[in-house]
C-alpha positions in Angstrom: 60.5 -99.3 139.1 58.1 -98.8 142.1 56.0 -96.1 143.3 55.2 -95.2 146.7 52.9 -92.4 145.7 49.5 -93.8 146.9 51.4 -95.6 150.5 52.2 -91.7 151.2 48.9 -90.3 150.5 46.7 -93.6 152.5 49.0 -92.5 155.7 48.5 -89.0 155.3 47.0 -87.9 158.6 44.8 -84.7 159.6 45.5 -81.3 158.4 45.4 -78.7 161.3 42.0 -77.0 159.7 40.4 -80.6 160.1 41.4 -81.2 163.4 39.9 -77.8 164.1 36.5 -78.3 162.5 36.3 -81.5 164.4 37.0 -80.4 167.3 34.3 -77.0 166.8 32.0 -79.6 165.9 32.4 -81.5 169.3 32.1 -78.8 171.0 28.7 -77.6 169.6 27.8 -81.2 170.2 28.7 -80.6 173.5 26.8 -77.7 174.6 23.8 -78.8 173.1 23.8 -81.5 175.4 24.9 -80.9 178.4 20.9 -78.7 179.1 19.5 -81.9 177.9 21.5 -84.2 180.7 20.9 -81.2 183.2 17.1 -81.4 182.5 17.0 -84.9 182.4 18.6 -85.0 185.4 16.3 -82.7 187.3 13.2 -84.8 186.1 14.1 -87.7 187.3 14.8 -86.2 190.8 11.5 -84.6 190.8 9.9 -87.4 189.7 11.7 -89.4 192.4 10.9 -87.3 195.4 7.1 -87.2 194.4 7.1 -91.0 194.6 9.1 -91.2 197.8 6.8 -88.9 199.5 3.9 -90.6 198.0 5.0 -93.8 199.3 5.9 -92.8 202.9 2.0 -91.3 203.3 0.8 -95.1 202.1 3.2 -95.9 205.0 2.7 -93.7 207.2 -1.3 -94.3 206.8 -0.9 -97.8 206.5 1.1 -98.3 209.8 -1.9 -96.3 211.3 -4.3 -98.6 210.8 -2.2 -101.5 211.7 -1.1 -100.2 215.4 -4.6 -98.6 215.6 -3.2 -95.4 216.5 -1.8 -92.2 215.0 1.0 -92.2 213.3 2.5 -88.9 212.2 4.8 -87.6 209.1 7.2 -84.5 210.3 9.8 -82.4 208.1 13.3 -83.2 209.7 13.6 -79.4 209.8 11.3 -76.5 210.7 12.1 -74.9 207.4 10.4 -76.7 205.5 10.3 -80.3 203.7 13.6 -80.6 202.1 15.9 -77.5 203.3 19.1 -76.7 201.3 22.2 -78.3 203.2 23.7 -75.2 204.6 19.9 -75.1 206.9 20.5 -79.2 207.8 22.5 -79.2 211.6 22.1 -81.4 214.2 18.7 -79.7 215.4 16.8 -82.1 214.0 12.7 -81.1 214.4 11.5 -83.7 216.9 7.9 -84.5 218.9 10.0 -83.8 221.6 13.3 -83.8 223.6 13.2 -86.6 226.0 12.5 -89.1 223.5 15.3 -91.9 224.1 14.9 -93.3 220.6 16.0 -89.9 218.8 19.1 -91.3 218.5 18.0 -93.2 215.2 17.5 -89.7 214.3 21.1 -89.0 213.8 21.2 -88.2 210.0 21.7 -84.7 209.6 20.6 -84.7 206.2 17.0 -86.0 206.4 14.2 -84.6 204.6 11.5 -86.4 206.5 10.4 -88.8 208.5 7.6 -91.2 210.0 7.2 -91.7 213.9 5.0 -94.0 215.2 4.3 -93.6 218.9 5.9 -95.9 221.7 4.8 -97.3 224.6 1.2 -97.6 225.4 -0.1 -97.4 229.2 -2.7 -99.8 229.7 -5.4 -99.9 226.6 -4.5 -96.4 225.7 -1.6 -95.3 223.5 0.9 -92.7 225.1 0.7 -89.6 222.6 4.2 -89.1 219.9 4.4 -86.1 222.0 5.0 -86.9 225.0 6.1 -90.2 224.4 10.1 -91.6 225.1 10.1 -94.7 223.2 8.6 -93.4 219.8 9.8 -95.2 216.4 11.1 -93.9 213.6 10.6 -96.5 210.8 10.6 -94.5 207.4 13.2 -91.7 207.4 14.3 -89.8 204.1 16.9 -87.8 202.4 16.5 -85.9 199.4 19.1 -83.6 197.0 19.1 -80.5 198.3 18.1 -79.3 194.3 14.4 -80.9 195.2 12.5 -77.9 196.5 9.1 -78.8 198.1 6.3 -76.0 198.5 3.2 -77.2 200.7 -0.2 -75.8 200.2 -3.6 -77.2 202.1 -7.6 -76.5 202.1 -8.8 -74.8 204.2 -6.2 -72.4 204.3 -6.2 -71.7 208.0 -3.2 -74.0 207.7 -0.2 -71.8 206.5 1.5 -73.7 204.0 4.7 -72.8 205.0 3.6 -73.8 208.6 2.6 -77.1 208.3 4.0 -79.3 210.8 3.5 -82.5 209.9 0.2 -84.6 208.4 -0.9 -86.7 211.5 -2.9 -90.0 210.1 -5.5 -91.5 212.5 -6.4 -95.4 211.9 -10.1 -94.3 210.2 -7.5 -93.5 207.2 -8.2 -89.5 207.8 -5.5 -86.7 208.1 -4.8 -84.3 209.9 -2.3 -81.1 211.1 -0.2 -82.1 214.3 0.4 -78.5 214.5 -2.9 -78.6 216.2 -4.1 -79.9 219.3 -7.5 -80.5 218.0 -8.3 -84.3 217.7 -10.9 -84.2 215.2 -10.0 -86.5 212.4 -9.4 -84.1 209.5 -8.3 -81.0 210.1 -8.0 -80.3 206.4 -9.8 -80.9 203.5 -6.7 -82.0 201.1 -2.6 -81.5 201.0 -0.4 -80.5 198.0 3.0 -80.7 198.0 4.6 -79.3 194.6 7.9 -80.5 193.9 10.1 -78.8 191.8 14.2 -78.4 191.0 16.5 -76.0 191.4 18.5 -76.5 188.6 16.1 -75.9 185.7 13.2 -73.2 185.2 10.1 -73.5 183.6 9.7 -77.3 184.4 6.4 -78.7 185.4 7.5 -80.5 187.9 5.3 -82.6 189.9 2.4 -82.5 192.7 1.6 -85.0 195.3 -1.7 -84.5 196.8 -3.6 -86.2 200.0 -7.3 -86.0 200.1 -9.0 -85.4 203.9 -9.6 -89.5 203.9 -5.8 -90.3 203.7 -6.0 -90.9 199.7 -2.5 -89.9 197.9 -2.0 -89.3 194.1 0.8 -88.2 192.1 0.2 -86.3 188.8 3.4 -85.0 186.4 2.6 -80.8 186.5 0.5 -78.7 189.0 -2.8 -79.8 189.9 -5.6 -78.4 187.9 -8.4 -79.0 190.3 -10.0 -76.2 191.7 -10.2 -76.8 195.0 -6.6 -78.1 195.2 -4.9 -75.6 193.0 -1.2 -74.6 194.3 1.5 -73.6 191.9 2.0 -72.2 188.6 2.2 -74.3 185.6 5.6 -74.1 185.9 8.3 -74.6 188.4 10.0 -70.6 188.7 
């Protein structure tokens, strides 16, 4: 005689209160998570936009000194340094209108760029501005999410009016919003960068010293004379 007693209960599947803790427990799982991933997310573009904008000021400065002429860094829009997409048309902010090369310009989601300045007339460079045949070798697009705040020393120059940063071959900076050609026209640069999607972060601050000098530090900068932005990111 045989007993099949033990074959039913081993393929006994899950009773409907099982299936129902599972699943609650999944779903606590679940929302736990998902502000982790957001936060994680929003860190790492933070963290990438301070590094791309540290890098295009090395480049920028660095192309400078090569040419032996200035070289300038310009927010694609006059909003500001990274403008949500809704702001981002085909208006992009240029040196100026009759520059032939603009076309290279065509991406209508840029966050930046670099323009070096065309052709030169005998020994003496033409200036970005009135220049046709300007280059734009460093152009970049960010997440909308990446919001950039600029402050500078001294604080004649508005933070939310500054132009660009024009580097001179010494290394120096300074505001191409003016016409003055002295060879710092500030005596630093912060950019804080923060995200959109997450509050209370720390974000991140790039700052450029009057002698062309960048650094990147994870939170707001500390220093005194170079303070901008709460501990936080609102």
């Amino acid at each position: 005689m045989f007993s099949f007693s033990s074959d039913r209960r081993s393929s006994r599947g899950f009773t409907l209160v099982e299936l129902i803790v599972t699943l609650s427990i999944i779903a606590i799982l679940s929302s736990l998570a998902v502000p982790s991933i957001t936060q994680a997310l929003a860190q790492r573009r933070m963290k990438s936009a301070a590094f791309e904008l540290q890098s295009s000021i090395l480049q920028a400065r660095a192309l400078s000194a090569s040419y032996n002429r200035r070289v300038e860094l310009w927010p694609a829009y006059t909003g500001g340094w990274n403008v949500a997409n809704s702001s981002r048309t085909s208006a992009i902010n240029l040196p100026n209108s009759s520059d032939v090369s603009k076309a290279s310009l065509g991406n209508a989601k840029l966050s930046w760029y670099v323009v070096t300045p065309g052709a030169a007339t005998g020994t003496s460079a033409v200036a970005i501005t009135d220049s046709t045949t300007n280059k734009y070798p460093i152009q970049v697009s960010l997440p909308e999410k990446t919001v950039i705040t600029v402050g500078s020393t001294p604080s004649s120059a508005s933070p939310t009016a500054l132009s660009g940063i024009r580097f001179f071959p010494t290394g120096y900076i300074g505001n191409i919003a003016t016409t003055s050609t002295a060879q710092s026209n500030f005596t630093q640069v912060s950019f804080r960068i923060c995200d959109t999607a997450v509050m209370g972060e720390r974000g991140y601050t790039v700052i450029v010293s009057q002698f062309g000098g960048v650094r990147t530090i994870a939170g707001p900068s500390t220093d005194v004379s170079d303070a901008i932005g709460s501990a936080s990111c609102s």
